[in-house]
C-alpha positions as CSV (number, residue, x, y, z in Angstrom):
1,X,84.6,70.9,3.5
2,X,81.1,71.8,2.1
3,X,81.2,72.7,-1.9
4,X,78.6,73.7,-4.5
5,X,79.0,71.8,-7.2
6,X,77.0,72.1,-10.3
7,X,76.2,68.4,-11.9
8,X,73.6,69.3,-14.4
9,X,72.5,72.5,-16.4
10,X,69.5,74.4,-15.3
11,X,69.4,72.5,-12.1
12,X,69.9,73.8,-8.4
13,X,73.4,73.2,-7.5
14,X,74.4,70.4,-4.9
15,X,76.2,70.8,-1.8
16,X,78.7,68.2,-1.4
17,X,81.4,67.2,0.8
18,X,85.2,67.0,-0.5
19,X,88.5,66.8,0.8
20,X,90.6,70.1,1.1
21,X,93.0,70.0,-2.1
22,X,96.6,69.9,-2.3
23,X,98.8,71.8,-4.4
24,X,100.2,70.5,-7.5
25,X,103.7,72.0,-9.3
26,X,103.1,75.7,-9.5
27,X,99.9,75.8,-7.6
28,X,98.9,77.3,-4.3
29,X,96.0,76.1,-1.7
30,X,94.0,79.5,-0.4
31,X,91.5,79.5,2.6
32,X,89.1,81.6,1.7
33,X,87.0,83.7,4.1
34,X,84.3,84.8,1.3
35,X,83.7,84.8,-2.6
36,X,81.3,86.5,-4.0
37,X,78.4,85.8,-6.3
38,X,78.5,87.0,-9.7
39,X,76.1,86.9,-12.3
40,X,78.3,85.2,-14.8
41,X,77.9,82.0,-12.1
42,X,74.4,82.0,-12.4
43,X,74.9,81.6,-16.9
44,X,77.4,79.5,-16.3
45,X,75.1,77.1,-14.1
46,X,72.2,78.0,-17.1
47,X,74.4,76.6,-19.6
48,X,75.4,80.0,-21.4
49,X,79.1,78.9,-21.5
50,X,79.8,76.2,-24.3
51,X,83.4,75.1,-22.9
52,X,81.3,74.5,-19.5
53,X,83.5,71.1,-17.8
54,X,80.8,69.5,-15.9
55,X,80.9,68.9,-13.0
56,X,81.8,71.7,-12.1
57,X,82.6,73.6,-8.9
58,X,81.6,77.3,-9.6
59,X,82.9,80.8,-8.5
60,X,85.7,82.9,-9.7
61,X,86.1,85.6,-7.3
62,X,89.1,83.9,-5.1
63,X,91.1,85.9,-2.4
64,X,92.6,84.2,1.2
65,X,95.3,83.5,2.5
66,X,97.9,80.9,1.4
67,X,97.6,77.3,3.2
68,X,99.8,75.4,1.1
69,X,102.7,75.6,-1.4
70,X,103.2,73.6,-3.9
71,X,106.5,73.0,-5.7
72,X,107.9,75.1,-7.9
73,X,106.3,78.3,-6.5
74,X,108.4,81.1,-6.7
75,X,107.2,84.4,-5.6
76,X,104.6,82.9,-2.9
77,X,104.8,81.9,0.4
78,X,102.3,80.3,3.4
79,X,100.6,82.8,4.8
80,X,101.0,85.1,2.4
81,X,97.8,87.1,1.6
82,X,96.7,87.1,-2.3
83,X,93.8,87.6,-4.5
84,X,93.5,85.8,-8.1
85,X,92.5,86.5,-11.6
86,X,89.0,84.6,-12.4
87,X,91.0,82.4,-14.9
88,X,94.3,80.8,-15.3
89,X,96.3,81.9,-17.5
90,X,99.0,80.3,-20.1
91,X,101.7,82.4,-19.5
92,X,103.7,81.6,-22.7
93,X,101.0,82.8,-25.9
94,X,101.6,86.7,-27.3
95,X,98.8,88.1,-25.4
96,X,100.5,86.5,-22.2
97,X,103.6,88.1,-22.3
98,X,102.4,91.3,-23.5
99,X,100.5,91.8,-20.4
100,X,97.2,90.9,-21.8
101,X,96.6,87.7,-20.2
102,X,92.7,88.5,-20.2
103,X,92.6,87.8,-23.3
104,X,95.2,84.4,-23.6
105,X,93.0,82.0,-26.1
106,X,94.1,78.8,-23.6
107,X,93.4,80.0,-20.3
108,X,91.2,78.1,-18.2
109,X,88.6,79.8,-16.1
110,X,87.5,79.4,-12.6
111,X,84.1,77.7,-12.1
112,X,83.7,76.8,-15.9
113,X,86.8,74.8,-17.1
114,X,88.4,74.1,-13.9
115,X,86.8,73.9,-10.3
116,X,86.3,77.5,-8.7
117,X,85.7,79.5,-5.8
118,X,82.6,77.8,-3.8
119,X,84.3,75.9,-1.2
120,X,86.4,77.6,1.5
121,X,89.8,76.0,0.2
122,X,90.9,77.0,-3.4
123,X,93.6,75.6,-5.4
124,X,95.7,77.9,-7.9
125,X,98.3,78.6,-10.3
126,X,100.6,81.1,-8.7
127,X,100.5,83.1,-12.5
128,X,96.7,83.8,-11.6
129,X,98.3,85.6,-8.0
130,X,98.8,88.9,-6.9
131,X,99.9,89.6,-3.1
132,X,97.2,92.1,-1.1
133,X,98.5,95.1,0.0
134,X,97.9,95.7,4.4
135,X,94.4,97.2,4.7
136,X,92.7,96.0,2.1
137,X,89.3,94.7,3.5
138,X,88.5,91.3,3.0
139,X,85.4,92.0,0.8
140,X,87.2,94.1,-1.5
141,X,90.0,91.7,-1.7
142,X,87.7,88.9,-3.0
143,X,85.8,91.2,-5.6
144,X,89.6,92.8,-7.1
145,X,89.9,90.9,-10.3
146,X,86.3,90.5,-11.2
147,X,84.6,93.6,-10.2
148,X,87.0,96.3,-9.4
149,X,89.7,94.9,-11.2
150,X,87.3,94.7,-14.3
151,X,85.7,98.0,-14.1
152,X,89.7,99.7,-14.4
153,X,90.3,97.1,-17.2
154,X,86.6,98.1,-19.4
155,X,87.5,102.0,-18.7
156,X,90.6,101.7,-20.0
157,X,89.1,99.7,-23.0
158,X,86.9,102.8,-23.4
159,X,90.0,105.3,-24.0
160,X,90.5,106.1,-20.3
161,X,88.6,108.2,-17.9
162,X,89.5,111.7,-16.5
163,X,88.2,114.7,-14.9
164,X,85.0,116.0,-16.2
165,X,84.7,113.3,-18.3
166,X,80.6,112.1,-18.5
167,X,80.4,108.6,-17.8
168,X,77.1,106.5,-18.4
169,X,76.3,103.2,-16.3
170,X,73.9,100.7,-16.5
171,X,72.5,97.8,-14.3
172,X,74.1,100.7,-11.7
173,X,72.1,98.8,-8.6
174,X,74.4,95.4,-9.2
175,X,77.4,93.9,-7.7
176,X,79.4,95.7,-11.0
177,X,77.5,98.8,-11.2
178,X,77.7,99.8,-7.8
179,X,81.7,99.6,-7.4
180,X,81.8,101.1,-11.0
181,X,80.3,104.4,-9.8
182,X,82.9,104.7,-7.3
183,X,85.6,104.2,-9.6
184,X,84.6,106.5,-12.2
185,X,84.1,109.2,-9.6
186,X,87.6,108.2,-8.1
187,X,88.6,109.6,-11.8
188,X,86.8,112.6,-11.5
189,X,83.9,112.0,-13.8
190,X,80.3,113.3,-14.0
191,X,78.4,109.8,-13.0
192,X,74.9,108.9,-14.0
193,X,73.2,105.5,-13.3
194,X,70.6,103.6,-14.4
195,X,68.8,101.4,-12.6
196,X,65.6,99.4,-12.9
197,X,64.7,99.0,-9.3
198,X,63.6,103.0,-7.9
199,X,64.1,101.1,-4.2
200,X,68.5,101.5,-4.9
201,X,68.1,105.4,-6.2
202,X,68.8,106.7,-2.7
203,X,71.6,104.2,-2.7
204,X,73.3,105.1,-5.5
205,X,73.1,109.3,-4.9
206,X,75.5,108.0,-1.4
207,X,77.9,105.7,-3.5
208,X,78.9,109.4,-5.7
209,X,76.4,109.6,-8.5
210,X,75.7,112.5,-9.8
211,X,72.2,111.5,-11.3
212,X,70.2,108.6,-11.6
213,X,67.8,107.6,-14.1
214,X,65.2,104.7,-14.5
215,X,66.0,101.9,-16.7
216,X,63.0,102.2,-19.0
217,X,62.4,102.3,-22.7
218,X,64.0,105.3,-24.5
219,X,66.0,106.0,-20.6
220,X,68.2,107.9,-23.5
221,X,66.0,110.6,-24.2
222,X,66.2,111.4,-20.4
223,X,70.2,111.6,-20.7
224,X,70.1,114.0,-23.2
225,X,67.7,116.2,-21.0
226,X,70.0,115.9,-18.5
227,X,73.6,115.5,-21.1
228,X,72.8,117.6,-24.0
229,X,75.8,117.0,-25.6
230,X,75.6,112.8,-24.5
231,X,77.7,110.7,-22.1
232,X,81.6,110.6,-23.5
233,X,81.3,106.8,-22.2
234,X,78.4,104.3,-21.4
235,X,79.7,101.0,-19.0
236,X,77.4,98.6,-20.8
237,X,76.6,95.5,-17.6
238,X,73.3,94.3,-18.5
239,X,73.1,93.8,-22.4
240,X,70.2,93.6,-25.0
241,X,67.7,95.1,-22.3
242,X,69.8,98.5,-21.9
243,X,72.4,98.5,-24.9
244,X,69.9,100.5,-27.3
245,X,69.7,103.5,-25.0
246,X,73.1,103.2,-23.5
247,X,74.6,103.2,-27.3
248,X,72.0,106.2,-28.0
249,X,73.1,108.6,-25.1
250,X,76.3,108.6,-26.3
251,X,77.9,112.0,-27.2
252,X,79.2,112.6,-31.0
253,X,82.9,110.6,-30.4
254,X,81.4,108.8,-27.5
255,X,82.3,105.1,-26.8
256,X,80.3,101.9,-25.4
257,X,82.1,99.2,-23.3
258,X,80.3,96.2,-23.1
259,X,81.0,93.9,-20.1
260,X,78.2,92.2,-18.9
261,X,74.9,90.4,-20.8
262,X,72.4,89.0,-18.4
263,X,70.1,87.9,-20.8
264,X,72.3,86.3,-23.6
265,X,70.3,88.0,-27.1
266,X,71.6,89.9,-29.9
267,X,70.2,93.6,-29.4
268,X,69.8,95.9,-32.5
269,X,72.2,98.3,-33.4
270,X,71.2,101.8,-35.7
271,X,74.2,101.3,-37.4
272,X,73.4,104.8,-39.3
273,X,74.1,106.6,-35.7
274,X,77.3,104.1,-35.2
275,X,78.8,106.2,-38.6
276,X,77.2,109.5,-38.5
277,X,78.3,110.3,-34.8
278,X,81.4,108.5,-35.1
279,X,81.2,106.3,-32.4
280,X,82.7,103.2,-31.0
281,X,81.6,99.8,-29.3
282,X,84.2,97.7,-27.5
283,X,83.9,94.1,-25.9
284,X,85.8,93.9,-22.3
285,X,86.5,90.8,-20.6
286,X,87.5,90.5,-17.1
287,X,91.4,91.7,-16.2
288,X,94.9,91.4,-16.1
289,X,97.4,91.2,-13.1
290,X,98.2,94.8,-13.5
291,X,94.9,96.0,-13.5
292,X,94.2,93.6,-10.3
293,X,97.1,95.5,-8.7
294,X,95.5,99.1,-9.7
295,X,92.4,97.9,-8.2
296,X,93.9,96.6,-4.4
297,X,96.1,99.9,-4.3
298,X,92.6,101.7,-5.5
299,X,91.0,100.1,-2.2
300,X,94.2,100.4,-0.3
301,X,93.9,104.0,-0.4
302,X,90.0,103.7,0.5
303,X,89.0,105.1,-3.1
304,X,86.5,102.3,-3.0
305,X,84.0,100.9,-0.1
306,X,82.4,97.5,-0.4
307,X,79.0,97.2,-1.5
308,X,77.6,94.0,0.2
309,X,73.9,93.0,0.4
310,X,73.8,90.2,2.5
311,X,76.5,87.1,3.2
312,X,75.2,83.7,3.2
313,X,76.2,80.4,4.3
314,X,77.5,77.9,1.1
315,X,74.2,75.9,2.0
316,X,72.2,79.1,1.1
317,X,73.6,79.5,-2.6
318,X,70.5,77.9,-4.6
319,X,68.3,80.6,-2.8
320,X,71.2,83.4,-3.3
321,X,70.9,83.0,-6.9
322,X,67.0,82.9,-7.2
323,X,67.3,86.3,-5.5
324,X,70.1,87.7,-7.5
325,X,67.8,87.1,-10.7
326,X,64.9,88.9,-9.1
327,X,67.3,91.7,-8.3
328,X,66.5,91.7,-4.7
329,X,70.4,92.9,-3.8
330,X,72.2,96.0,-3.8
331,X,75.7,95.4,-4.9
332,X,77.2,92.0,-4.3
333,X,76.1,88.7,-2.4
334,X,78.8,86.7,-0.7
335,X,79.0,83.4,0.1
336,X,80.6,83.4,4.3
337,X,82.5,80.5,4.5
């Protein structure tokens, strides 16, 4: 089968040919009809991740249908349709069997410590697996745990989302930004996005947001105009280039959720505003199994549609990325297997 495998930082990724795995004890093969790109793999083949295994297959986004079982697999069966967690899991630390695997200190992660999604069959731990509900689309499947999945998780994070609340998102044009709209309208809030490229505005108006704003320096005083009273939470995706404003538009109370950082930097922070208007900032990494759950039963229902710029064949990847940094897509680029 044809895989991307990254064998040195910074360089374009090769496209190799490797045997289809087998599963080990506790592990699961999965046939794969897409995963998606995120912009996590393009850092990770930059070298932003220290614990980076080289070499590497990248990817994390992994959803299919089960090949092989290995022994020892309880709750799994062949054929069985599943999507997975971006990361492996312990399943024995605190944070494991407290239901916050996310955050499990020895979990291994797809495409960085272990080999990931960029080949069309996957192997797995079953404790990574949850089973896809009937009608679930294939795209949304795939993009459960790390975009969907992860938008639930980072909400949450933020205190929870209801009806009328005034929700803030950035980078709103990308493969997280443009499922995280939906979502947060799914909850009933009042939605605006930011976005740097004017081309998506009309985009984003049909995905359910209420306004939409250019990304430019001091985007926050055009919140306000809009939000007197500031946004009761700002989804932070893109980082240092957005996080001044997005932390300014916030409402007296209000709280950041920081889940993505394009552009690894440390942005500044008016701490003076951080006491005065009582607000908090929270870091949010990926998701757990229950919000991977909450997120197929959210596209079960059809609360969320797939946002897909273009699918590309795994020989296309090194140009998929070089686009993806130029952000030439709306929403998310898949890799067609």
């Amino acid at each position: 089968m044809k895989t991307s495998v990254i064998r040195e930082i910074g360089k374009e990724m090769n496209i190799e040919e490797r045997e289809i795995p087998h599963a080990g004890i506790g592990e699961v093969v999965i046939e794969q009809k897409f995963t998606g790109i995120c912009y996590r793999d393009i850092l990770t083949r930059d070298g932003f991740f220290p614990r980076l295994t080289l070499p590497i297959v990248p990817g994390h986004e992994v959803s299919g249908i089960i090949s092989e079982v290995g022994e020892g697999v309880e709750y799994f069966r062949k054929g069985d349709r599943v999507s997975s967690l971006i990361y492996v899991p312990c399943g024995h630390c605190e944070n494991c069997i407290s239901g916050r695997e996310n955050l499990c200190q020895y979990k291994k992660t797809l495409g960085e410590n272990i080999d990931g999604a960029y080949s069309r069959y996957v192997k797995i731990n079953q404790r990574s697996l949850v089973k896809v509900p009937a009608g679930v689309p294939e795209e949304l499947s795939t993009i459960a745990a790390c975009v969907t999945g992860m938008v639930i998780h980072a909400l949450d994070t933020a205190g929870g989302i209801s009806e009328g609340r005034r929700v803030l998102i950035t980078g709103a044009g990308g493969g997280v930004g443009s499922h995280a709209i939906q979502i947060a309208r799914a909850y009933g809030a009042e939605v605006m996005a930011v976005t740097s490229s004017p081309w998506k505005k009309e985009s984003l108006y049909d995905l359910g947001a209420d306004h939409v704003i250019d990304a430019g320096e001091g985007f926050s005083k055009k919140v306000k105009e809009i939000w007197p009273e500031g946004a009761h939470i700002s989804l932070e995706n893109t980082g240092d280039a957005t996080f001044s404003d997005s932390f300014r538009a916030l409402s007296f109370g209000g709280r950041m959720v920081v889940v993505g950082n394009l552009k690894p930097a440390a942005p500044q922070l008016p701490i003076g505003i951080l006491i005065l208007k009582g607000n908090s900032i929270f870091g949010s990494i990926s998701s757990t199994r229950y919000d991977l759950e909450r997120a197929l039963n959210m596209s079960m229902k059809g609360k969320i549609r797939a946002v897909v710029s273009k699918e590309v064949p795994i020989e296309e990847v090194n140009h998929a990325f070089e686009e993806i940094k130029e952000r030439k897509n709306l929403g998310r680029v898949f890799i067609k297997f």
